[in-house]
SERO-4910 file (N, C-alpha, C, O; in steps of 0.05 Angstrom, whole numbers):
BEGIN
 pado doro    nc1    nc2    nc3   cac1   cac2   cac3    cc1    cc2    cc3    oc1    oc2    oc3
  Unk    A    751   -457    -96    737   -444   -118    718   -464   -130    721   -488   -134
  Unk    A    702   -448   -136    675   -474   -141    677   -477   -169    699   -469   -177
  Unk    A    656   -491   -193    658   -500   -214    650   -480   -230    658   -477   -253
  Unk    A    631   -464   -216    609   -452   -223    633   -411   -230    639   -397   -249
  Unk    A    637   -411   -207    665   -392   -204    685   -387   -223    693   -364   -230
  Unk    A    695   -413   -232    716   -411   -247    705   -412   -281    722   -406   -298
  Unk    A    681   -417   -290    672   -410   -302    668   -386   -313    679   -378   -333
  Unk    A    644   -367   -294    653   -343   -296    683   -333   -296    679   -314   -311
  Unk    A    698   -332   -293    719   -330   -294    732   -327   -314    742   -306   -320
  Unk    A    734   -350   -330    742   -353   -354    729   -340   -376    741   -334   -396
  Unk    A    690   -335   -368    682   -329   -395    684   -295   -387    672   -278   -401
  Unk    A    697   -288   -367    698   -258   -367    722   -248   -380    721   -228   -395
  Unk    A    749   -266   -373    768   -266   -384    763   -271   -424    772   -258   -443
  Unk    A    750   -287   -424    749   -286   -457    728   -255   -473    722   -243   -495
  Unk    A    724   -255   -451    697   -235   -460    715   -205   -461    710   -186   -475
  Unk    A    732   -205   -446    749   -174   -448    774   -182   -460    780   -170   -481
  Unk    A    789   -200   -452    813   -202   -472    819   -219   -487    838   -223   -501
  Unk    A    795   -233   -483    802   -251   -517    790   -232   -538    796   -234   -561
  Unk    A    777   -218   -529    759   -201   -550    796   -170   -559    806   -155   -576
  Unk    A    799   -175   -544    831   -158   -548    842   -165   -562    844   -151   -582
  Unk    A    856   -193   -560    876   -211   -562    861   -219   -597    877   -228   -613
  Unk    A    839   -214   -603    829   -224   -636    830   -200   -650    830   -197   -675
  Unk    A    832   -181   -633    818   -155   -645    860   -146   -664    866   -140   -687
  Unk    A    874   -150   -642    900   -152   -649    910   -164   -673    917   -152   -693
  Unk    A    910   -191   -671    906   -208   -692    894   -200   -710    910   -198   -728
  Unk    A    877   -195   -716    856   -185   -743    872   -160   -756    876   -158   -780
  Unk    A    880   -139   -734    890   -124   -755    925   -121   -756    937   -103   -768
  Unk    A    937   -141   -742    956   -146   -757    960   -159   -782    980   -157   -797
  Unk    A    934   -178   -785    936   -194   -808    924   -178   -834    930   -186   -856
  Unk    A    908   -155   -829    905   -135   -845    931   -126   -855    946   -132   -874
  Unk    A    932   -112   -835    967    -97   -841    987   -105   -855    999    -90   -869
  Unk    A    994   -136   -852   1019   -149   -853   1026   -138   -892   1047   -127   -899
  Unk    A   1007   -142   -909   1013   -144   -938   1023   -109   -935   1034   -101   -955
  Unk    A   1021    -94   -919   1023    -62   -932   1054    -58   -910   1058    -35   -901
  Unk    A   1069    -74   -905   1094    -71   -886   1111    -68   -909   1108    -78   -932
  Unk    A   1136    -48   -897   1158    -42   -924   1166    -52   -945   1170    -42   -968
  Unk    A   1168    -76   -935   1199    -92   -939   1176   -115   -964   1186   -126   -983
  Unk    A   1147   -118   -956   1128   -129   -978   1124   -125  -1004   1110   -143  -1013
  Unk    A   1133   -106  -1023   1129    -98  -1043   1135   -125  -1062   1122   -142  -1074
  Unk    A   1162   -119  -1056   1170   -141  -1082   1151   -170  -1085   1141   -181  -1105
  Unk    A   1150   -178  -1055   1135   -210  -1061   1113   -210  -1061   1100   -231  -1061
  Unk    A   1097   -177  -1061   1071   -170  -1066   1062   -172  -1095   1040   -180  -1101
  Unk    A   1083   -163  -1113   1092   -157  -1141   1084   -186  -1154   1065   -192  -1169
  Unk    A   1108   -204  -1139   1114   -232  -1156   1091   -239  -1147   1075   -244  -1165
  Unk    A   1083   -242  -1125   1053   -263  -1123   1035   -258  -1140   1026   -278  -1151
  Unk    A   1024   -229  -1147   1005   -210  -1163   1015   -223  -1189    997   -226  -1206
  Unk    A   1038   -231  -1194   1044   -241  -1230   1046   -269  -1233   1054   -282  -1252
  Unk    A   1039   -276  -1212   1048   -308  -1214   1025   -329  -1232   1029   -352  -1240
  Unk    A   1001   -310  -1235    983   -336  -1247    987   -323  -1283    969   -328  -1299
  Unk    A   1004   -311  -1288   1013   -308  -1319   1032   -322  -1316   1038   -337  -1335
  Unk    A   1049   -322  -1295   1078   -351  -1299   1087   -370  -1326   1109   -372  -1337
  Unk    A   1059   -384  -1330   1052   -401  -1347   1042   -398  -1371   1042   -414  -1390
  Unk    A   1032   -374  -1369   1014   -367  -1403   1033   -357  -1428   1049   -338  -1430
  Unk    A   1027   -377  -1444   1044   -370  -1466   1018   -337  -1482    995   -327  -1479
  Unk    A   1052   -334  -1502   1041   -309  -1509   1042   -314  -1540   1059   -307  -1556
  Unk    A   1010   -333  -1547    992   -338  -1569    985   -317  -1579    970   -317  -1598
***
């Protein structure tokens, strides 16, 4: 297999399933904050920058 060969090769492979393989990723990483079991540490994170504020 030549140099030239395995090139193509690879950028065909990235070109169909890396384009998969991101497309995946992206919307799992969408998703992840709206999964069941997230609420609560959705909650505390959402309150965490009053943590510190006094109540002047």
């Amino acid at each position: 297999m030549s140099t030239h060969s395995t090139y193509d090769m690879l950028r065909h492979l990235a070109d169909s399933w890396g384009l998969v393989v991101m497309t995946g990723i992206f919307l799992g990483l969408c998703l992840w904050p709206f999964r069941p079991g997230a609420k609560p540490l959705n909650r505390e994170v959402a309150n965490s920058i009053f943590k510190d504020e006094d109540d002047v």
